[in-house]
N, C-alpha and C positions, 0 to 999 in steps of 0.2 A: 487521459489517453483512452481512446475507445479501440478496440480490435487487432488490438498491437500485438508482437512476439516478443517479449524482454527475455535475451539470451546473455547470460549470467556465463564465466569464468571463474567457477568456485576453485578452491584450494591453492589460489593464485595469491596468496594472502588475504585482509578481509575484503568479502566480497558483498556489499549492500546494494539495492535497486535503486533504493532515494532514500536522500537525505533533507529531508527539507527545513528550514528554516523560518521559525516565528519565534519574538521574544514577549508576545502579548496574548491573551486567550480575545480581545475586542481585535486582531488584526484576522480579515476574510480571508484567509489563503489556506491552500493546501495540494496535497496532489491526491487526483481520483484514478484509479485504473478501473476500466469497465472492462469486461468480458475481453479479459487479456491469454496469454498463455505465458506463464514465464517458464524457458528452457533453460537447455545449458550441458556445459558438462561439467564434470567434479559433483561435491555434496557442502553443505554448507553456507550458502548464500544466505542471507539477510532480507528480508521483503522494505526494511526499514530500520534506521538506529537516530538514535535522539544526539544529532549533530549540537543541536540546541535544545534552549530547555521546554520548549513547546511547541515542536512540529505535529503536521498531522497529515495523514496518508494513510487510504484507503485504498483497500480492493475488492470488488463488487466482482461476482462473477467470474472470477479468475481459473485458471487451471496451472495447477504449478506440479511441475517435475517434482523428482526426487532430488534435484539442485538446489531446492529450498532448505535450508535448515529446520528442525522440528521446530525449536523456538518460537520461528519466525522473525523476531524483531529484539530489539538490540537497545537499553540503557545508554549503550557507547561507554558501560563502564561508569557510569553516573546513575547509583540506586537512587536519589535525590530526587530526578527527572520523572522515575516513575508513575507518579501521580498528576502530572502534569502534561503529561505524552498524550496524541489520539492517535493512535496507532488501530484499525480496525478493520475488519474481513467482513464479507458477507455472502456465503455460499461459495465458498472457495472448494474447488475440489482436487482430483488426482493425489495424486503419491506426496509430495509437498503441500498439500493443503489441509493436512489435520490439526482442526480445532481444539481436542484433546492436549495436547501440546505446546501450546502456546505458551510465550511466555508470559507472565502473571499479571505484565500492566495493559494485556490488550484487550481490546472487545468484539465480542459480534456481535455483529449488530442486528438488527429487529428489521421487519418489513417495512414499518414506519420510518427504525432510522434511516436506514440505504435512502430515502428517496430523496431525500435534497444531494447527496453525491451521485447519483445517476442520471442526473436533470439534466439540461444546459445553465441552470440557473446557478449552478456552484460555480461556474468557469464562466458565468458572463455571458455564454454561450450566443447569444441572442445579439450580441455588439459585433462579430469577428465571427462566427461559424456561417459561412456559404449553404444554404439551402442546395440539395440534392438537384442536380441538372436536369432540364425535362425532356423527355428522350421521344 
């Protein structure tokens, strides 16, 4: 998702953004937020929790409320997964975007790494994304 609002419902029981799903580290999937805003109201939200035991979801650019939890991101209760999650930020800012905080299986990532989740090339972009209309 490029230039989206994710408006989160925290304290409404748990509240995650995505969850995503892979049982292989060879399967290409994941979810990328680019230059998002994630809002909300309440505190506590989730940017991500380990549904399975190798999802991966990233946020590039993002701007997150104070609706984010410090943590950030979520085991799901399964210490196991920890080493096996890609759970990762990259210049995440605002009140919900401190790095300091996180919790211990995430990453940020390097200039080098963000650029293959920024591309069109992680989402195929280039099969299914419409070129900007010529005006």
């Amino acid at each position: 998702m490029q230039n989206t609002e994710l408006y989160a419902k925290a304290d409404e029981g748990m509240t995650v953004i995505a969850a995503h799903a892979r049982s292989s580290q060879a399967e290409d999937t994941g979810f990328s937020f680019v230059h998002c805003k994630v809002t909300g109201k309440g505190s506590g939200a989730m940017l991500g929790r380990a549904w399975t035991e190798m999802p991966k979801v990233v946020f590039a650019y993002t701007t997150m409320s104070e609706v984010v939890d410090p943590a950030g991101w979520s085991n799901n209760n399964h210490p196991d997964r920890d080493a096996k999650v890609y759970f990762a930020e990259y210049k995440s800012s605002g009140a919900g975007g401190g790095a300091p905080t996180r919790a211990p299986f995430t990453k940020q990532l390097s200039d080098e790494e963000v650029k293959i989740f920024i591309s069109l090339g992680f989402i195929e972009g280039s099969t299914w994304v419409l070129p900007p209309p010529k005006v």
